[in-house]
KEKOL-306891 format. One record per residue (C-alpha): residue in one letter; y negated, x negated, z negated. Coordinates in steps of 0.5 Angstrom, whole numbers, plus 500, padded with zeros to 3 digits. Example, Ala and Ser with C-alpha at 12.3 -4.5 7.8 and 13.67 -1.06 7.14 Angstrom:
2
A509475484/S502473486/
***
This chain:
140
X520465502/X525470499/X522476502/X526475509/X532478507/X530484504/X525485509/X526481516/X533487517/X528493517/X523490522/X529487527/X532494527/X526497531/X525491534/X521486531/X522479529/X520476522/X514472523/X511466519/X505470519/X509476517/X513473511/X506471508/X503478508/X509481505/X511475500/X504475497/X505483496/X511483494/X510478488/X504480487/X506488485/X499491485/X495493490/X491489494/X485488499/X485484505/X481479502/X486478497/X493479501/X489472506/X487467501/X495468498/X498468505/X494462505/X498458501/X505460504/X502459511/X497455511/X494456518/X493464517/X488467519/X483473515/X483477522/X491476523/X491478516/X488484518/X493486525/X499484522/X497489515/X496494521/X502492524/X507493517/X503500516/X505502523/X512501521/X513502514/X513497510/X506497507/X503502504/X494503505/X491507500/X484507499/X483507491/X476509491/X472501492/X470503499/X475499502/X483500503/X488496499/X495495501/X502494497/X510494498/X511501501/X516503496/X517510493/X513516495/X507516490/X500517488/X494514484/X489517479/X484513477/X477515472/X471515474/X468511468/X473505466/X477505472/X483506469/X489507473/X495511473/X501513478/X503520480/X510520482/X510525489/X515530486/X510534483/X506535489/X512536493/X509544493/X503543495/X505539502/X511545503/X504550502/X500544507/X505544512/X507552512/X499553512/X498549518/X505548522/X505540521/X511538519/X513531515/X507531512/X505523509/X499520504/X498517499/X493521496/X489518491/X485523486/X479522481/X479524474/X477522467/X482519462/X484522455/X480515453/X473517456/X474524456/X472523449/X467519449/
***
């Protein structure tokens, strides 16, 4: 598994181990480089370590989202999915033939300055994700 070394650093400087477990969760997103529901992160992790189970799946995705190494997003299935947390950015999805594309952050870096002097937060972090029409079906 590839993975461990590009991963295994940032998990023991806040403490943690690598685990089995762990490896096949973040191998099966970092080769699958998409978004992924839980159910398709399980059955890849299954072939890497076999023994996995779907409720470890869904601990340890908690667990990699608690410290930043996966990113949930929920991208309009009713359910979230999960990917390599990388650069900041966004999702804009059609309504009609779900076509997908990503928004970087930078053009929405305003918007959370005007958040955050709005409501004092600071830090402000998500992964928005916004619904629309593509050119394609805008002209249908």
């Amino acid at each position: 598994m590839s993975c461990s070394s590009e991963y295994a650093p940032q998990l023991r400087s806040r403490g943690f181990r690598m685990t089995p477990q762990r490896m096949a969760v973040l191998h099966a997103l970092q080769h699958a480089g998409m978004h992924m529901t839980p159910n398709e992160i399980y059955q890849q992790a299954k072939k890497e370590f076999p023994r996995i189970t779907e409720p470890t799946v869904y601990r340890t995705l908690e667990f990699l989202a608690e410290n930043g190494l996966v990113r949930p997003s929920h991208v309009g299935s009713g359910r979230f999915t999960y990917e390599i947390a990388r650069d900041d950015h966004h999702h804009l999805i059609c309504r009609i033939c779900k076509s997908e594309i990503e928004v970087e952050h930078s053009l929405l870096v305003n918007l959370y300055r005007a958040l955050e002097k709005a409501s004092g937060y600071r830090q402000i972090g998500s992964h928005l994700t916004f619904f629309g029409l593509c050119p394609h079906c805008a002209k249908a």
